[in-house]
C-alpha positions in Angstrom: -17.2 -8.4 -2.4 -20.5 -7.5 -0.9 -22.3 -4.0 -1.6 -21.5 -1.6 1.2 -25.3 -2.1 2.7 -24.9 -5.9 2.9 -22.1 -5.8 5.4 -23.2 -6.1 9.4 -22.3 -3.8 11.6 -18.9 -4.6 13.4 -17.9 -6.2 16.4 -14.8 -4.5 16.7 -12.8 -1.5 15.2 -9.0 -1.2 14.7 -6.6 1.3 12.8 -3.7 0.5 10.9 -3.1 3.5 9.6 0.3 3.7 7.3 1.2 0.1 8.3 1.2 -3.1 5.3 0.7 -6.6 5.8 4.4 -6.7 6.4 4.9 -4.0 8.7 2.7 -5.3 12.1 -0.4 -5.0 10.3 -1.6 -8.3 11.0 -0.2 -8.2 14.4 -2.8 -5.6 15.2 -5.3 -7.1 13.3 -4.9 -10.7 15.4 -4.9 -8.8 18.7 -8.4 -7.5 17.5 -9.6 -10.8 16.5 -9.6 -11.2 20.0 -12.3 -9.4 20.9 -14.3 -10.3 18.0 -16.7 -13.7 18.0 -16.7 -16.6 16.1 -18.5 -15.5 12.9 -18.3 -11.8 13.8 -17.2 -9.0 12.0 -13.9 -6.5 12.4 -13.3 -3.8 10.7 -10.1 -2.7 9.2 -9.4 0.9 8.2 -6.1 1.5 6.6 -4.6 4.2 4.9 -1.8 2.2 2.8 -3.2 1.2 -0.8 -1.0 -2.6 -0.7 -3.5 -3.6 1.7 -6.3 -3.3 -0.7 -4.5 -6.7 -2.7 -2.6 -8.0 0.2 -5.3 -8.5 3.3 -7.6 -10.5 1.0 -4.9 -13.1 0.3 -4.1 -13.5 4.1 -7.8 -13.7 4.9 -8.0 -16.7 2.1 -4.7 -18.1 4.0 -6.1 -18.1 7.5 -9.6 -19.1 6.8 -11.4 -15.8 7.4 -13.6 -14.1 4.7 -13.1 -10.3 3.5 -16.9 -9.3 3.0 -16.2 -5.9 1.3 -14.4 -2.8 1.4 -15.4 0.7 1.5 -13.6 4.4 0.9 -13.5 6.9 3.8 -12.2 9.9 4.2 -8.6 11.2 4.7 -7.3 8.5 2.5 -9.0 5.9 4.5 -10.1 2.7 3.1 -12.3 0.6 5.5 -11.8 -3.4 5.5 -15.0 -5.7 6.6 -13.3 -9.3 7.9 -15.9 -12.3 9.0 -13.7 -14.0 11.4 -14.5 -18.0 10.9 -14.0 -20.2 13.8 -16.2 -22.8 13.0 -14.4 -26.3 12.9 -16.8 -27.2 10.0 -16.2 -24.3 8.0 -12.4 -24.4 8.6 -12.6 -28.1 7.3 -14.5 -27.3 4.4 -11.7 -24.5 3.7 -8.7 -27.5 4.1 -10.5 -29.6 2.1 -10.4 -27.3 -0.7 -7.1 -26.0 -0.2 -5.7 -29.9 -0.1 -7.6 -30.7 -3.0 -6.8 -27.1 -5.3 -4.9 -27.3 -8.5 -2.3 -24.2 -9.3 -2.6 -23.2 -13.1 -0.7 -21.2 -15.9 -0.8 -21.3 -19.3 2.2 -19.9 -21.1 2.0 -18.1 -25.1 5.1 -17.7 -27.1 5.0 -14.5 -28.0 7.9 -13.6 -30.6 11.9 -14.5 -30.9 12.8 -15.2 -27.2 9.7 -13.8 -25.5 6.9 -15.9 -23.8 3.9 -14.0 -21.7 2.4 -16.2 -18.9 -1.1 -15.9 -17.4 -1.8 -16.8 -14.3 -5.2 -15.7 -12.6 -5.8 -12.3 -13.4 -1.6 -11.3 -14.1 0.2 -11.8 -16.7 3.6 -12.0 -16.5 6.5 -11.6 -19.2 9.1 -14.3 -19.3 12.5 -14.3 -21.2 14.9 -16.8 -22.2 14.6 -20.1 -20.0 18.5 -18.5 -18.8 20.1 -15.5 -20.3 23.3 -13.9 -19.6 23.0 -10.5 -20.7 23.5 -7.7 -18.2 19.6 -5.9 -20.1 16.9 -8.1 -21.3 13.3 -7.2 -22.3 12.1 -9.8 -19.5 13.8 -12.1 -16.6 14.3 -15.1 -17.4 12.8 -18.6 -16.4 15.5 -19.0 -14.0 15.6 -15.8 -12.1 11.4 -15.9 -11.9 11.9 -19.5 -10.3 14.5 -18.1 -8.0 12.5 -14.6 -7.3 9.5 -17.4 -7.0 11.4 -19.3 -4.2 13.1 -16.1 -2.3 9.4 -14.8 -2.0 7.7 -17.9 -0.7 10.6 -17.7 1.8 10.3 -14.0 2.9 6.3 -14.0 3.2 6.3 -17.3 4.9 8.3 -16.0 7.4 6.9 -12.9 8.1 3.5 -14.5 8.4 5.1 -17.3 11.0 6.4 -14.3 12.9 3.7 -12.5 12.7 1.2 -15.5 14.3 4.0 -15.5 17.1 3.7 -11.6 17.4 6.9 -10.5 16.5 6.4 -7.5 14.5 9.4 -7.4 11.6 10.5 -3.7 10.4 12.3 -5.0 7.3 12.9 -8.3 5.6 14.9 -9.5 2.5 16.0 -12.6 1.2 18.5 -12.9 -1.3 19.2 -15.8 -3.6 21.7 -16.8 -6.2 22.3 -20.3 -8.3 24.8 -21.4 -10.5 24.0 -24.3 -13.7 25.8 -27.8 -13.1 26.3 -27.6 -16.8 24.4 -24.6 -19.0 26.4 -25.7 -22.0 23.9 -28.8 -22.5 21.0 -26.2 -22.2 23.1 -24.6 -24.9 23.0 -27.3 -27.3 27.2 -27.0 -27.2 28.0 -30.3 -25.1 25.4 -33.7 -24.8 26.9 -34.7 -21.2 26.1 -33.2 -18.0 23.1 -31.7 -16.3 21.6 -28.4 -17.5 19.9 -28.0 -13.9 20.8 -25.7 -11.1 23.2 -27.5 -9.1 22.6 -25.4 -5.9 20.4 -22.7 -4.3 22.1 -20.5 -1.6 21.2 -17.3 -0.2 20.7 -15.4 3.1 17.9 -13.9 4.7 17.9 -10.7 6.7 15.9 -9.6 9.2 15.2 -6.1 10.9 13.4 -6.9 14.4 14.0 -7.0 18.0 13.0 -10.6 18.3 14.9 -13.5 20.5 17.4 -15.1 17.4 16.7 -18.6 18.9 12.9 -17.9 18.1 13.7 -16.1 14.7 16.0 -19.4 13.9 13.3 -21.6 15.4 10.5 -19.6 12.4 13.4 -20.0 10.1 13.6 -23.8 10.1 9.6 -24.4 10.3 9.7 -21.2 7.2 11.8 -23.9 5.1 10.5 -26.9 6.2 7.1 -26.3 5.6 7.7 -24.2 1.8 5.9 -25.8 -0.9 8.4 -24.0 -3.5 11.8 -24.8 -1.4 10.3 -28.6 -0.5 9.1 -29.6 -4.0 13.1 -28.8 -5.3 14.4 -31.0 -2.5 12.0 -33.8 -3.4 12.3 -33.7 -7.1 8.7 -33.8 -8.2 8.5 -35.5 -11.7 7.6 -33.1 -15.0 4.5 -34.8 -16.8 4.1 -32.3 -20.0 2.1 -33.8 -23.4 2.7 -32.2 -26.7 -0.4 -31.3 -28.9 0.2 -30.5 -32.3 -2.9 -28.4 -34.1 
């Protein structure tokens, strides 16, 4: 991010105090876009630390750029957004995102354990599916489902959110059964070790319409790239190296 005395002077000022990007945080920060030109600057002062990770990523989503962030007083942190309008710049910023390539490279580390890096986290993994009640690390299945519930639960809060309907709390919760573990398990050859169905519910604390909650719903799942891609079936393309 820029150093404090490369940042303009803003257009417009708003407070978010104790608020998070899920709490009607960005609801206030779109009704101060508002008043803010194209290419100008708002300023964001927050005292809730998620926001320091969290606004970032939905400034990447949306297309406008975080220029910096500085520390005020009374536990104030101060958040400098260039809101981008401009049609060229946005379609610079879909070209890119069309075109972009997620990574991860994954490290055995010892007996059952594998560490996965992605970015700047690294993220411990366990078996590929474990039934323990303890294990040092989820497993591969439970990250793909936590993976899917969480693509779910932020996509629609940021739907509702664009719509301005401010959500108080929000879960979604998940669960999946094996059409056959036992071939994963090397005890029977026929069958298929693959989940054989997601279902969950979602829940929802607002005051919101439930025809326009359902309405976000529907778009939520039609337009997730995690919930989408297992519907499609997108083919597996992995080459071994030896070394």
């Amino acid at each position: 991010m820029s150093p404090a005395d490369e940042i303009p002077p803003p257009d417009a000022v708003c407070d978010g105090g104790d608020l998070d990007c899920g709490s009607g945080l960005l609801l206030i920060i779109r009704n101060a876009m508002q008043d803010v030109p194209p290419h100008g600057v708002l300023e964001v002062q927050s005292r809730e630390s998620s926001v320091r990770e969290d606004l970032p990523a939905w400034c990447r989503l949306v297309g406008h750029s975080m220029l910096g962030v500085n520390d005020g007083d009374n536990r104030y942190a101060h958040f400098f957004i260039r809101k981008k309008s401009d049609d060229a710049d946005l379609a610079k910023d879909f070209n890119q995102a069309r075109d972009y390539k997620w990574r991860v490279r994954v490290r055995w580390d010892e007996g059952m354990q594998a560490k996965a890096f992605v970015r700047n986290h690294t993220i411990e993994v366990g078996q590929p599916a474990s039934f323990d009640t303890e294990d040092p690390a989820p497993s591969a299945i439970e990250y793909l489902l936590s993976a899917v519930a969480a693509d779910l639960a932020v996509g629609f809060q940021w739907r509702a959110s664009k719509s301005r309907i401010e959500i108080a709390h929000l879960e979604v919760s998940l669960s999946a059964k094996a059409e056959n573990i036992l071939v994963f398990l090397g005890v029977e050859d026929e069958g298929h070790p693959g989940l054989a169905k997601i279902e969950g519910k979602l829940f929802v604390d607002t005051t919101a319409d439930e025809d326009e909650l359902q309405s976000i719903w529907s778009e939520t799942v039609r337009r997730s790239p995690l919930v989408q891609t297992l519907l499609k079936g997108a083919p597996v393309e992995v080459e071994m190296i030896t070394t």
